[in-house]
GUGUTI-149553 format. One record per residue (C-alpha): residue number from 1; residue in three letters; x, y, z. Coordinates in nm, 4 decimals, m for minus. Each point is the difference from the previous one (the first is absolute). Layout:
N
- n res east north up
- NUM ALA X Y Z
...
END
This chain:
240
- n res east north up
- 1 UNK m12.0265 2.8897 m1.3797
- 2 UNK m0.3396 0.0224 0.2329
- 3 UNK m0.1977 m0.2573 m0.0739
- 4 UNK m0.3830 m0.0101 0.1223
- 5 UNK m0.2263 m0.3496 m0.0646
- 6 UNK m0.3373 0.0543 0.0234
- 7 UNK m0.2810 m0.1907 m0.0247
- 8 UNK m0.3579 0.0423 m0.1055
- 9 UNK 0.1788 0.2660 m0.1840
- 10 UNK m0.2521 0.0216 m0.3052
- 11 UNK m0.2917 0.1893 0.1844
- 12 UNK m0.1275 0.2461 0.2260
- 13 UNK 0.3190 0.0845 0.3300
- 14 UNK 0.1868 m0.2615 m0.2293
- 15 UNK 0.0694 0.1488 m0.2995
- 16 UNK 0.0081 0.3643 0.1606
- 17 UNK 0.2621 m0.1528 0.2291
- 18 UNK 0.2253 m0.1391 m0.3350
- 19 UNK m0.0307 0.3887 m0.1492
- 20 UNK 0.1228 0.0945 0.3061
- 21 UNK 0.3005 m0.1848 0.0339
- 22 UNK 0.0814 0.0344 m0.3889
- 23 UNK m0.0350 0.3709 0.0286
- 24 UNK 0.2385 m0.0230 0.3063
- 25 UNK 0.2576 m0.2076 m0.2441
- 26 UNK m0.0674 m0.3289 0.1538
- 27 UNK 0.0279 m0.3394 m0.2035
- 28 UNK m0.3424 m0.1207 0.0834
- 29 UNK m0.1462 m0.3580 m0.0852
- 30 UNK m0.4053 0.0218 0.0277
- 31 UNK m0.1245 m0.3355 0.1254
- 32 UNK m0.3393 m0.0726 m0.1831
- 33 UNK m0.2565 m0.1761 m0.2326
- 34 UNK 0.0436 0.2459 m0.2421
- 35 UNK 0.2011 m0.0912 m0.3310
- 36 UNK 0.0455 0.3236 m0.1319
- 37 UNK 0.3778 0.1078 m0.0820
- 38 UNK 0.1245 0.3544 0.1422
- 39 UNK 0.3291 0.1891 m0.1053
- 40 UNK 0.0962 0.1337 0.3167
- 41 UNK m0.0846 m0.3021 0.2573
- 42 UNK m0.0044 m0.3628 m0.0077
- 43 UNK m0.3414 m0.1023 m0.0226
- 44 UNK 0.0052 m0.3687 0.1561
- 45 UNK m0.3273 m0.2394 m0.1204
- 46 UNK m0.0862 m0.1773 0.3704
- 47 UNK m0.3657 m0.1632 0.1459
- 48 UNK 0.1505 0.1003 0.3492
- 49 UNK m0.3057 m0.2686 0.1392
- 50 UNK 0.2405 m0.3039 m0.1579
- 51 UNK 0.2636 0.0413 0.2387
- 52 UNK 0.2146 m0.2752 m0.1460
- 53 UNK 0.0485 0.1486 m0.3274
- 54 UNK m0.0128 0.3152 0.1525
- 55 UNK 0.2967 m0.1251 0.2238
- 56 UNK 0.1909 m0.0824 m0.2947
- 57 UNK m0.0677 0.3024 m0.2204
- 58 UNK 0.1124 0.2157 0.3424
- 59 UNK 0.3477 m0.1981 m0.0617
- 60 UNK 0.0248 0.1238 m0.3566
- 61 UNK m0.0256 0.3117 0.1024
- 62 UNK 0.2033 m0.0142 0.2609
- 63 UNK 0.2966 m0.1637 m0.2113
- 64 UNK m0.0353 0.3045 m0.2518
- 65 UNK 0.0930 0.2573 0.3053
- 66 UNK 0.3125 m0.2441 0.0596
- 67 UNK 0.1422 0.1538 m0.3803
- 68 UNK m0.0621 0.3915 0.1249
- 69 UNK 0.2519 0.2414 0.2009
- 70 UNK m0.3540 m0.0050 0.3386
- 71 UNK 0.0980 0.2450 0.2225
- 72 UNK m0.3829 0.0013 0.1722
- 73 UNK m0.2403 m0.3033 0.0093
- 74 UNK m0.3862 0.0920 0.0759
- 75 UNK m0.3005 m0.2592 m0.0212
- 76 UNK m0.3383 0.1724 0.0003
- 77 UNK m0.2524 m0.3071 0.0500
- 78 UNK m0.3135 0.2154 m0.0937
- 79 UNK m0.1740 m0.3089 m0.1834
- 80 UNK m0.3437 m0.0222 0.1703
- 81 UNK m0.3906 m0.1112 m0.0322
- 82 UNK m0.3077 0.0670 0.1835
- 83 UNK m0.1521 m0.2802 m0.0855
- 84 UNK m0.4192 m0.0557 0.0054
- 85 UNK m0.1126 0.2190 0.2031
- 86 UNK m0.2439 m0.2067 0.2504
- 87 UNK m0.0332 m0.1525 0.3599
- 88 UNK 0.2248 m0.2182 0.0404
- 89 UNK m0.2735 m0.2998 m0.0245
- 90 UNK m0.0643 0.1013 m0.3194
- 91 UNK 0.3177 m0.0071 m0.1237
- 92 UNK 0.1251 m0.2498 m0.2863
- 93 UNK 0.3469 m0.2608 0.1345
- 94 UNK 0.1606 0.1583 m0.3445
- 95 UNK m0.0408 0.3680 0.0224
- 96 UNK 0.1183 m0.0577 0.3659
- 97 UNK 0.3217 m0.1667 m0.1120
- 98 UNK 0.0843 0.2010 m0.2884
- 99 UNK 0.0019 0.3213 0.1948
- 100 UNK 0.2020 m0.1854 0.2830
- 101 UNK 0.2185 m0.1066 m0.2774
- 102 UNK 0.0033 0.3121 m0.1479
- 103 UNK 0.0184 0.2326 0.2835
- 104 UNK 0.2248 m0.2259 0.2487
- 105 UNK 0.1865 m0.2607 m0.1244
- 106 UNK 0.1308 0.1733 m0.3081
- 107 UNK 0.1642 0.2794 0.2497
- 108 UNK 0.0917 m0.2554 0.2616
- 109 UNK 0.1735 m0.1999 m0.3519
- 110 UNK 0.1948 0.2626 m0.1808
- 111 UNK 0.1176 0.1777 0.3496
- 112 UNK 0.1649 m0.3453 0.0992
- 113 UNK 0.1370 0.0080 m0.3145
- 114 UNK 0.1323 0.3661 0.0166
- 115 UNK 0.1477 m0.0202 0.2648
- 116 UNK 0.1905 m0.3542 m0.0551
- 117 UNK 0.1313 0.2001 m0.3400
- 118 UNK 0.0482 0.2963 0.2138
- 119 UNK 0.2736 m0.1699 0.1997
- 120 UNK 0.2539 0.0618 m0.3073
- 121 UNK m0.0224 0.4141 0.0341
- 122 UNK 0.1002 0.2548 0.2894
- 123 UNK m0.1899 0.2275 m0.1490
- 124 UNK m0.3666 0.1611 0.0652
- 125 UNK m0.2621 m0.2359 0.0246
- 126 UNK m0.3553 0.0179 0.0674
- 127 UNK m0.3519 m0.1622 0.0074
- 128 UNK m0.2640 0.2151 0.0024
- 129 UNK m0.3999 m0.1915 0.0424
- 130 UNK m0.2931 0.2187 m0.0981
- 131 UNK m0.2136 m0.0808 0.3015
- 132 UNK m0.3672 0.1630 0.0698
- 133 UNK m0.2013 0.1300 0.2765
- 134 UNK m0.2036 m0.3079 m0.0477
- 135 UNK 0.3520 m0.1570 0.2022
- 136 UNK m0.1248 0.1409 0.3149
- 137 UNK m0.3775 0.0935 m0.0839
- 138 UNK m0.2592 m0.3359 m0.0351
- 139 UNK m0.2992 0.1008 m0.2985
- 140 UNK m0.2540 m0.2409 m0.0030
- 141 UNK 0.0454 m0.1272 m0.3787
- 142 UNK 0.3621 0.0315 m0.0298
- 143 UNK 0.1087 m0.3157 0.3156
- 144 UNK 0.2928 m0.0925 m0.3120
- 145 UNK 0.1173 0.3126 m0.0686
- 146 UNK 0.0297 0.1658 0.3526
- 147 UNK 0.1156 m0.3614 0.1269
- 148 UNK 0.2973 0.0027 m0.2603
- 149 UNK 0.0985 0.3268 0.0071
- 150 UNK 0.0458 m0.0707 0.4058
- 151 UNK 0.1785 m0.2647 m0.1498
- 152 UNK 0.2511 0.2361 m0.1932
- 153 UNK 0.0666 0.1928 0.2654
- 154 UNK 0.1413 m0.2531 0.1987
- 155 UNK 0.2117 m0.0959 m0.2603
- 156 UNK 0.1574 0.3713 0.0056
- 157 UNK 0.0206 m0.0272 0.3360
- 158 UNK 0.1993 m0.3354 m0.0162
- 159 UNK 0.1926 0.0865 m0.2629
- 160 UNK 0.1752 0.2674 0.1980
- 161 UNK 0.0483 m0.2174 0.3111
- 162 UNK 0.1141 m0.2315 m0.1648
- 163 UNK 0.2560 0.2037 m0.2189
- 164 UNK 0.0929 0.2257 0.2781
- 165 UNK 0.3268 m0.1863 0.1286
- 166 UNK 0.1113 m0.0927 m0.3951
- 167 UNK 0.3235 0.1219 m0.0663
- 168 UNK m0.1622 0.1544 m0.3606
- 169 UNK m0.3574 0.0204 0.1103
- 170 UNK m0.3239 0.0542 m0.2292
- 171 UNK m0.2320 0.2671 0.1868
- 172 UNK m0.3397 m0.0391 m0.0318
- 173 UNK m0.3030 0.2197 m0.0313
- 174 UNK m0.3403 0.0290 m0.0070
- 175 UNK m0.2824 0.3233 m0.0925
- 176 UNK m0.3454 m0.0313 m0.0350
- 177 UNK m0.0930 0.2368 m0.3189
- 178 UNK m0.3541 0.1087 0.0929
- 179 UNK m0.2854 0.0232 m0.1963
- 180 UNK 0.1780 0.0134 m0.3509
- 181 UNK m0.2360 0.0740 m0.3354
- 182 UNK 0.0773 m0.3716 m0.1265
- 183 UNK m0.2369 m0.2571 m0.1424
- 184 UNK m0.0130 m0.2122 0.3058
- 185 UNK m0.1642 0.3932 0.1196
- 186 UNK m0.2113 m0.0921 m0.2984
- 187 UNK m0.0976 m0.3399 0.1081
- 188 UNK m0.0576 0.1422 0.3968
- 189 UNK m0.2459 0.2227 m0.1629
- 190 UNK m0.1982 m0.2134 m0.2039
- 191 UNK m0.0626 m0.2874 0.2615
- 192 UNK m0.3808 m0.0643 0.1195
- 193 UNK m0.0704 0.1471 0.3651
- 194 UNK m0.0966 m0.3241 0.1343
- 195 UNK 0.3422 m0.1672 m0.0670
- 196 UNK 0.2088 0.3181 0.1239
- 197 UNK m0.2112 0.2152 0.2408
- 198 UNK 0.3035 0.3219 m0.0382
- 199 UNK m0.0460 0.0250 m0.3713
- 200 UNK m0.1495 0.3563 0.0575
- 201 UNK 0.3138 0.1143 0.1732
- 202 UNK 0.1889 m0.0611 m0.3192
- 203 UNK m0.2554 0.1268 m0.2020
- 204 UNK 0.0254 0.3368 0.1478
- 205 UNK 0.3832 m0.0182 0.0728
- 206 UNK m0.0114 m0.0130 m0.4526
- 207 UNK m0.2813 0.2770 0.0055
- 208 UNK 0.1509 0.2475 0.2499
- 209 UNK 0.2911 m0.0020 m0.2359
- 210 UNK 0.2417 m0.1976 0.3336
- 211 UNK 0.1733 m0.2756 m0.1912
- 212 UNK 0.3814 m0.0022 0.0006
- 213 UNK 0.1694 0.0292 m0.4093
- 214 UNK 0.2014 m0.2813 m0.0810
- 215 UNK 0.2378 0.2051 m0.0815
- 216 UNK 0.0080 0.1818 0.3215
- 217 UNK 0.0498 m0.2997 0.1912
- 218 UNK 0.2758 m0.0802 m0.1737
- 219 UNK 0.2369 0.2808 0.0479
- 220 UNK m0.0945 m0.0141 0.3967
- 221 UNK 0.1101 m0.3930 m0.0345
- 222 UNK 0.3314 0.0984 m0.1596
- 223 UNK 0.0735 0.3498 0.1853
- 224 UNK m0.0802 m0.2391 0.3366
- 225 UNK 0.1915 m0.2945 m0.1148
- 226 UNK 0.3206 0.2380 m0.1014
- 227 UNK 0.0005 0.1855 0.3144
- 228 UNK 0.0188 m0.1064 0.3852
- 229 UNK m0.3270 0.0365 0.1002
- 230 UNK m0.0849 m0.3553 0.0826
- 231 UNK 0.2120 m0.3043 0.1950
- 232 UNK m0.0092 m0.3271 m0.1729
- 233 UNK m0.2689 m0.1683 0.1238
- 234 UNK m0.2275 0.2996 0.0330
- 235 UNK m0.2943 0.0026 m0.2105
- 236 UNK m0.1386 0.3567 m0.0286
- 237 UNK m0.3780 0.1133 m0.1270
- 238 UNK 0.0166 0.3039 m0.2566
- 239 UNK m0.2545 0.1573 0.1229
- 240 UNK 0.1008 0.0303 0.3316
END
């Protein structure tokens, strides 16, 4: 059985991500704060930003895969946040470490944990992080975000150095999405001038008709992830 854990599965690349993989016949467990029930993947209730209930609800999950016949282990950290959108002077200590939380440690968290239960299986295993161009490209407004998406891709990047010499290694991956039609899109778009001097760019980017489908994205992420296209440890940009 292929199974896929994804989090921040409930919304926008998330939950196109989990209809993916369940339309591809993968067991998937969706990692989020939703509570709804679903017949044809585990929906998993998690504040992601808690990370030591979070740490322990990972665990649960990861002692139900123990009872099935895995011949493939994925984890898909997509869970993410912009945060406010303001300089960085201006921004609250809280919203700051909830989208640290959020976007960094919860990754850093479960992929230690992955890969510890990993150790147990010869079989295919991955991590793939859902970076950004914000990684590699500073926007005055957005210091957190582009600073810990920089941060994720050094965790793919260490991940696969680390892993490379392992007898039944985990390869990691990285691939920035784009400009996606998402609610964070939403947010971009409806932030004041003054606090993000770009929000035009979006704007037009949602006018001209140039924002990526969810869905879109997410057959790219699995035909990418299925094929041999990238090197663990490579983190690739859609669009590119």
């Amino acid at each position: 059985m292929d199974i896929a854990i994804i989090t921040g599965g409930s919304k926008g690349i998330g939950r196109a991500l989990v209809n993916h993989y369940v339309s591809e016949k993968y067991k998937v467990f969706s990692l989020s704060r939703s509570h709804e029930k679903f017949d044809d993947f585990t929906q998993v209730s998690v504040d992601l930003t808690d990370i030591s209930t979070a740490e322990h609800i990972f665990e649960d999950v990861l002692d139900q895969i123990k009872e099935l016949d895995v011949t493939s282990l994925t984890l898909i950290n997509n869970a993410g946040r912009l945060g406010d959108i303001k300089h960085l002077e201006n921004l609250r200590p809280e919203d700051i470490s909830k989208s640290f939380q959020l976007n960094v440690t919860s990754a850093f968290v479960l992929s230690s944990l992955f890969i510890e239960f990993g150790k147990a299986y010869s079989c295919s295993k991955k991590i793939l992080n859902i970076s950004s161009g914000a990684a590699s490209s500073a926007y005055a407004g957005w210091s957190v975000y582009c600073a810990s998406k920089a941060a994720i891709d050094m965790l793919t990047s260490t991940i696969a150095i680390e892993q490379k010499n392992k007898e039944n290694p985990v390869h990691s991956f990285g691939i920035r999405p784009g400009v996606v039609d998402t609610e964070m899109q939403t947010q971009i778009r409806s932030t004041d001038a003054e606090d993000f001097e770009n929000v035009d760019k979006f704007k037009e980017l949602k006018k001209n008709d140039q924002l990526y489908k969810p869905e879109f994205v997410a057959q790219r992420i699995f035909d990418i992830l299925n094929s041999d296209q990238m090197k663990s440890g490579e983190t690739i940009d859609l669009r590119e």
